[in-house]
C-alpha positions as CSV (number, residue, x, y, z in Angstrom):
1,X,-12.8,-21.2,-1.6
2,X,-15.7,-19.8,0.6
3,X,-12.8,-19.3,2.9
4,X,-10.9,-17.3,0.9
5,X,-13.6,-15.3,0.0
6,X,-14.7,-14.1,3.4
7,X,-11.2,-13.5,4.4
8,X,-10.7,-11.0,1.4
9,X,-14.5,-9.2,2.2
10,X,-13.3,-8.7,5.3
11,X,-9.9,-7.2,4.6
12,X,-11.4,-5.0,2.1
13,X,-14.2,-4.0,4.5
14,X,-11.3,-3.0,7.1
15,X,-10.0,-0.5,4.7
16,X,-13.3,0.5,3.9
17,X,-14.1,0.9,7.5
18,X,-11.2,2.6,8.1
19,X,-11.0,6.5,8.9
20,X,-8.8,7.3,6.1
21,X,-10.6,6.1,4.0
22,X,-14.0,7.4,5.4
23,X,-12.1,10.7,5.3
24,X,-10.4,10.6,1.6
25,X,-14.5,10.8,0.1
26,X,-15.9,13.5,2.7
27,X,-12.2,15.7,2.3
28,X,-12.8,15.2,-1.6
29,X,-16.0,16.4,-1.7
30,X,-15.0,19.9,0.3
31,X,-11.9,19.9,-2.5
32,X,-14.0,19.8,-5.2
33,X,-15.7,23.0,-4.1
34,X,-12.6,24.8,-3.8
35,X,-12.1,26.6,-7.0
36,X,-8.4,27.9,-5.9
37,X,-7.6,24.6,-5.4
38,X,-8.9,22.9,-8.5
39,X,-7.7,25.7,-10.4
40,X,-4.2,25.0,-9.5
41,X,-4.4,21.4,-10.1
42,X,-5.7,22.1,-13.5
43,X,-2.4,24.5,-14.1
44,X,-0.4,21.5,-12.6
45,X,-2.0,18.8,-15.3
46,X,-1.5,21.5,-18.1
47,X,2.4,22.4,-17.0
48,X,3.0,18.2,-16.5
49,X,2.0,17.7,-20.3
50,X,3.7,20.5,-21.7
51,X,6.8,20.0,-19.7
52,X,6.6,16.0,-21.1
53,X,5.6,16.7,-24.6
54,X,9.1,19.8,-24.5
55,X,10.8,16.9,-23.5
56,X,11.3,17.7,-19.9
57,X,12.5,21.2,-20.7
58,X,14.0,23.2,-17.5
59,X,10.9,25.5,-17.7
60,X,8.4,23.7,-17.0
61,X,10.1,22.0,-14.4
62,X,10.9,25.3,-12.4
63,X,7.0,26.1,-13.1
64,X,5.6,22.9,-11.8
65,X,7.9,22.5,-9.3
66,X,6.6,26.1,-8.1
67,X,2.9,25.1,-8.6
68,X,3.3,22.1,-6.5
69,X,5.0,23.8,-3.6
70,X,1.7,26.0,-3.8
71,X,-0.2,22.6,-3.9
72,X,1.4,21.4,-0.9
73,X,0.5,24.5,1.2
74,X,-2.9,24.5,1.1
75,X,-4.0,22.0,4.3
76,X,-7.1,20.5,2.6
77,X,-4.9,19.0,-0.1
78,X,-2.2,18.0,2.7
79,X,-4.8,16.0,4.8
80,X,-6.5,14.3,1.8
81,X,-2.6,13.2,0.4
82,X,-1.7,11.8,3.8
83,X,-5.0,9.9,4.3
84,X,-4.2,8.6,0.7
85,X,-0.7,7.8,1.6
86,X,-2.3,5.9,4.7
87,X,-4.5,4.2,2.6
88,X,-1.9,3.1,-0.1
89,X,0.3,1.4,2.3
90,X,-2.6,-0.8,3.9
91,X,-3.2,-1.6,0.2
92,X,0.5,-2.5,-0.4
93,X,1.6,-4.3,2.8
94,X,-1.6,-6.4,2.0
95,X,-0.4,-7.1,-1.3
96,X,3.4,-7.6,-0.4
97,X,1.7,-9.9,2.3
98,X,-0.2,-12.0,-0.3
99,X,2.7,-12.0,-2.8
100,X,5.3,-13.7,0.5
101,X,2.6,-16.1,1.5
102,X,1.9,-17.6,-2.1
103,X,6.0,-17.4,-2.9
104,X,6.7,-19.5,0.2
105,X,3.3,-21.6,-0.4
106,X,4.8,-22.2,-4.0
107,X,8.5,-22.4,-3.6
């Protein structure tokens, strides 16, 4: 079990270690000063729950889809997505790596 243990702390300490992931917290940080930015993210959360609570009315879409092409053209926000992106697919091909090995281990 000691094993098992050291080999997890060490894959989670090579995403930890990683440069995405250094850079998600320090890119964060610079967003969260950037009142255009939040601003628009705050519009975006209040279009998504008015455009789910109308029942996905054609309005809202056209309006969020509009905010998020906004979103996606500020470069701060692209960076920090695609180290989060990076970081999501370690996370999964560890996981769909775990989930083979224990099918095959128990089938």
């Amino acid at each position: 079990m000691e094993n098992v243990n050291q080999a997890i702390d060490e894959i989670v300490n090579y995403i930890k270690n990683s440069s995405e992931y250094k850079n998600i917290f320090s890119i964060k940080k610079q967003m969260d000063t950037n009142d255009e930015l939040n601003s628009l993210i705050s519009s975006i959360k209040s279009i998504q729950k008015k455009y789910v609570r109308s029942e996905y009315d054609s309005k809202y879409k056209e309006e969020l889809d509009k905010l998020n092409k906004q979103l996606n053209e500020i470069p701060i926000y692209v960076i920090y997505q695609n180290n989060l992106d990076v970081i999501n697919q370690k996370i999964n091909y560890i996981k769909d790596t775990l989930n083979d090995y224990f099918y095959h281990l128990f089938n």
